[in-house]
TORROPA-509772 format. One record per residue (C-alpha): residue number from 1; residue in one letter; chain; x, y, z. Coordinates in steps of 0.5 Angstrom, whole numbers, plus 500, padded with zeros to 3 digits. Layout:
residues N
- seq / type / mol / xx / yy / zz
- NUM / a / A / X / Y / Z
...
***
This chain:
residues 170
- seq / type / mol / xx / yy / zz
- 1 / x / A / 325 / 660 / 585
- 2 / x / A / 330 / 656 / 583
- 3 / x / A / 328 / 648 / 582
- 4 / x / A / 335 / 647 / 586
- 5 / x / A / 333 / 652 / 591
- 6 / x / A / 326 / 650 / 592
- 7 / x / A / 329 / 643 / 593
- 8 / x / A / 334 / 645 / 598
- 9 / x / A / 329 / 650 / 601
- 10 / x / A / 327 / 645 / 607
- 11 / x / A / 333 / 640 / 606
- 12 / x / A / 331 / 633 / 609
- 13 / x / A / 334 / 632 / 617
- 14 / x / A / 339 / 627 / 613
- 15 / x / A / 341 / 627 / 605
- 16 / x / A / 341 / 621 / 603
- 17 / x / A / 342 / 620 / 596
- 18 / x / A / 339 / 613 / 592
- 19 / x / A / 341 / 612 / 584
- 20 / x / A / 340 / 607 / 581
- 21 / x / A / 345 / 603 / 575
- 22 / x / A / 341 / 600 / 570
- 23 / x / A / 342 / 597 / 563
- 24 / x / A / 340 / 595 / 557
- 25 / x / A / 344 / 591 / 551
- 26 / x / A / 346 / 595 / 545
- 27 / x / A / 339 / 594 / 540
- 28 / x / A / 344 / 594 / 534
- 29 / x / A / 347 / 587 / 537
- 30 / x / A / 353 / 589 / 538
- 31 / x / A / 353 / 586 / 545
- 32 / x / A / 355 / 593 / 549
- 33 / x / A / 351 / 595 / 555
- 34 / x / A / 349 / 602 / 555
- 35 / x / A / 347 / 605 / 563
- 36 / x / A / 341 / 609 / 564
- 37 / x / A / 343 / 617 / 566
- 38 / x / A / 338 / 623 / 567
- 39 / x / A / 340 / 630 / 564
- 40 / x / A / 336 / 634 / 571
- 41 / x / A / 334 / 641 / 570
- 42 / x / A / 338 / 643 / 577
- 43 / x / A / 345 / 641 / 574
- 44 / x / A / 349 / 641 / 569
- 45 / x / A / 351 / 634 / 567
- 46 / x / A / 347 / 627 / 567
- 47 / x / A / 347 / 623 / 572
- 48 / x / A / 344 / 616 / 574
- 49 / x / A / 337 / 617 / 575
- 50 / x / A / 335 / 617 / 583
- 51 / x / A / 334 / 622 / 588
- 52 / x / A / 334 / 624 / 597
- 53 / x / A / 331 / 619 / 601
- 54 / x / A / 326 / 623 / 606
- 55 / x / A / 325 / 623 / 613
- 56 / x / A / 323 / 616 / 616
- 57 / x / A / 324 / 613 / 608
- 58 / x / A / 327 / 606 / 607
- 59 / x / A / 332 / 609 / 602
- 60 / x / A / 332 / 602 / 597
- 61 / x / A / 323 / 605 / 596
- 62 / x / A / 326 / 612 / 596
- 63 / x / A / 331 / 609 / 590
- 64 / x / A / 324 / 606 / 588
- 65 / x / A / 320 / 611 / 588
- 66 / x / A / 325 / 616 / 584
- 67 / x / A / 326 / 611 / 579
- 68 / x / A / 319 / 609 / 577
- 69 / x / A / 318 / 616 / 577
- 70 / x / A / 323 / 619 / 573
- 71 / x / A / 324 / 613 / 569
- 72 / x / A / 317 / 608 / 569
- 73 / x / A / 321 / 602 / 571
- 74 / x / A / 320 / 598 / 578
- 75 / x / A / 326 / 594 / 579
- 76 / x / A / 328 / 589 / 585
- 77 / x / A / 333 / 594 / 589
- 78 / x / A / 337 / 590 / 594
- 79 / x / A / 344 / 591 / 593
- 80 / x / A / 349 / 597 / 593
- 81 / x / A / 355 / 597 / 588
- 82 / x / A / 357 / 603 / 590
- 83 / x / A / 357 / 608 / 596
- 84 / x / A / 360 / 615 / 595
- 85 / x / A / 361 / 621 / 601
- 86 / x / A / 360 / 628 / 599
- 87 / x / A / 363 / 634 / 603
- 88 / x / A / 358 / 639 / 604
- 89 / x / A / 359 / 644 / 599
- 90 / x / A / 352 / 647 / 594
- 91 / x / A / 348 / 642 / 599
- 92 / x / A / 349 / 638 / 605
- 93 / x / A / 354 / 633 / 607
- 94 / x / A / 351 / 627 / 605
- 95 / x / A / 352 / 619 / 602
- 96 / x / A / 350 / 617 / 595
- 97 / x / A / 348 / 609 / 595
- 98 / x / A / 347 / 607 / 588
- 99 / x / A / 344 / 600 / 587
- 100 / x / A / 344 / 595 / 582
- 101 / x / A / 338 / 595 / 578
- 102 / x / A / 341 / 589 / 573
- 103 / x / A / 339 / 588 / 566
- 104 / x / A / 333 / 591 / 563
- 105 / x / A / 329 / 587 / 557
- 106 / x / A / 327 / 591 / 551
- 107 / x / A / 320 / 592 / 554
- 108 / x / A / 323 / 595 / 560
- 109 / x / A / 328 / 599 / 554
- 110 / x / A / 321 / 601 / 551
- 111 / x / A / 317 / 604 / 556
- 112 / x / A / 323 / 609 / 558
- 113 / x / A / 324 / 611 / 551
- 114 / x / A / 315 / 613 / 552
- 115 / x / A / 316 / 615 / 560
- 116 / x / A / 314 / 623 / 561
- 117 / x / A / 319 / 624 / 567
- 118 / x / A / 318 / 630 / 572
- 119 / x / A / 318 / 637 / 570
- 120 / x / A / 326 / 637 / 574
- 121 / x / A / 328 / 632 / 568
- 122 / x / A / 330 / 634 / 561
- 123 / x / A / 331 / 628 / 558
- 124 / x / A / 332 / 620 / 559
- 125 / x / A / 338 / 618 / 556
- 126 / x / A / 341 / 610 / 554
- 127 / x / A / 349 / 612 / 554
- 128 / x / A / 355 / 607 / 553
- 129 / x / A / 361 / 606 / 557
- 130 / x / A / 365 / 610 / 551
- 131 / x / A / 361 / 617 / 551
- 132 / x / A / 360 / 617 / 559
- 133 / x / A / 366 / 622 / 560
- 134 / x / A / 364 / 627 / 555
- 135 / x / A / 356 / 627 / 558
- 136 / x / A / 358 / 627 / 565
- 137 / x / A / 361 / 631 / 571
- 138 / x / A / 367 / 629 / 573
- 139 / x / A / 364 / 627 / 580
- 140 / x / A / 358 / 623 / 577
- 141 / x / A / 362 / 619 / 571
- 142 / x / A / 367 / 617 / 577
- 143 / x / A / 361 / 615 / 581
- 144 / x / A / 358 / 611 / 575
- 145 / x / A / 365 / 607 / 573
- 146 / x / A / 366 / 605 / 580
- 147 / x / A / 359 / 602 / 580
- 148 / x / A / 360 / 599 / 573
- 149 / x / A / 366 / 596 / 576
- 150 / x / A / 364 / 593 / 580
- 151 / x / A / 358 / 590 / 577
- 152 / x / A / 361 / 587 / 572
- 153 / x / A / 366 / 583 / 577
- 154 / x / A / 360 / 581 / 581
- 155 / x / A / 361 / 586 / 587
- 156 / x / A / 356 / 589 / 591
- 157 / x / A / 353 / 590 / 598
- 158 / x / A / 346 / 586 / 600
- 159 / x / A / 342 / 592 / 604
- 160 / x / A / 339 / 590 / 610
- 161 / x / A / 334 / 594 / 614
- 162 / x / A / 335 / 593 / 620
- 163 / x / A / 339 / 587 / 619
- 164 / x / A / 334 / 583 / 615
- 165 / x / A / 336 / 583 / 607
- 166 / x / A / 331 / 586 / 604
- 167 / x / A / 327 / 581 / 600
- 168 / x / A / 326 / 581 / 593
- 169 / x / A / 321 / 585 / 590
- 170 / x / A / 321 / 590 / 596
***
């Protein structure tokens, strides 16, 4: 069976999609940041690191949670740069929420490059803007712009839980 199948045997009562955009400056100096994408074994393309929330599950610790599994990173997830509607077509209709997951320090850059992600994850990949159209699906590239966009203009949505903003850190 299929990973992708497997994924989708029982899907979860609501698909909600949580990706995370974040970002290391170029080493070479060159002053260019470079987003951190996945290259999942279930689809062809890579794809900004996250995955479905599950029933009940707050989506900024589902976010969480997938991240710091595939990546090794734990970030502050409390803004959303991006949201993105998809018709039902090979899975059920869902919404994708990619939050701001800033700039992370050499350190951060480091433990991913040594991270072991999960069996449904190739590879980790640190991408510049320039190379984002050629590595993704055309989708996942228009999800990833729109979300640049509107990071580097200082845009974005708080998320509250019930209207309460989530706190940093949680």
């Amino acid at each position: 069976m299929s990973i992708s199948t497997r994924l989708m045997a029982k899907p979860p009562v609501r698909r909600s999609g949580q990706q995370i955009f974040a970002l290391r400056e170029d080493p070479g100096g060159s002053g260019e940041f470079f987003v951190l994408l996945a290259d999942p074994v279930y689809k062809d393309g890579l794809t900004l690191p996250g995955g479905s929330a599950e029933q009940d599950e707050l989506p900024h610790l589902a976010a969480r949670r997938h991240l710091e599994t595939e990546t090794g990173l734990v970030l502050p997830l409390r803004t959303i740069l991006t949201i993105d509607y998809v018709p039902a077509a090979k899975f059920p209709e869902g919404l994708n929420f990619v939050y701001a997951g800033g700039v992370v320090t050499p350190q951060q850059a480091d433990a991913v490059r040594h991270h072991q992600p999960p069996e449904e994850i190739r590879a980790l990949h640190w991408m510049p803007q320039s190379k984002l159209h050629d590595a993704m699906a055309p989708d996942q590239y228009r999800r990833v712009q729109d979300a640049w966009d509107a990071w580097e203009h200082g845009a974005g949505l708080p998320l509250l839980v019930s209207g309460v903003p989530v706190p940093v850190g949680s």
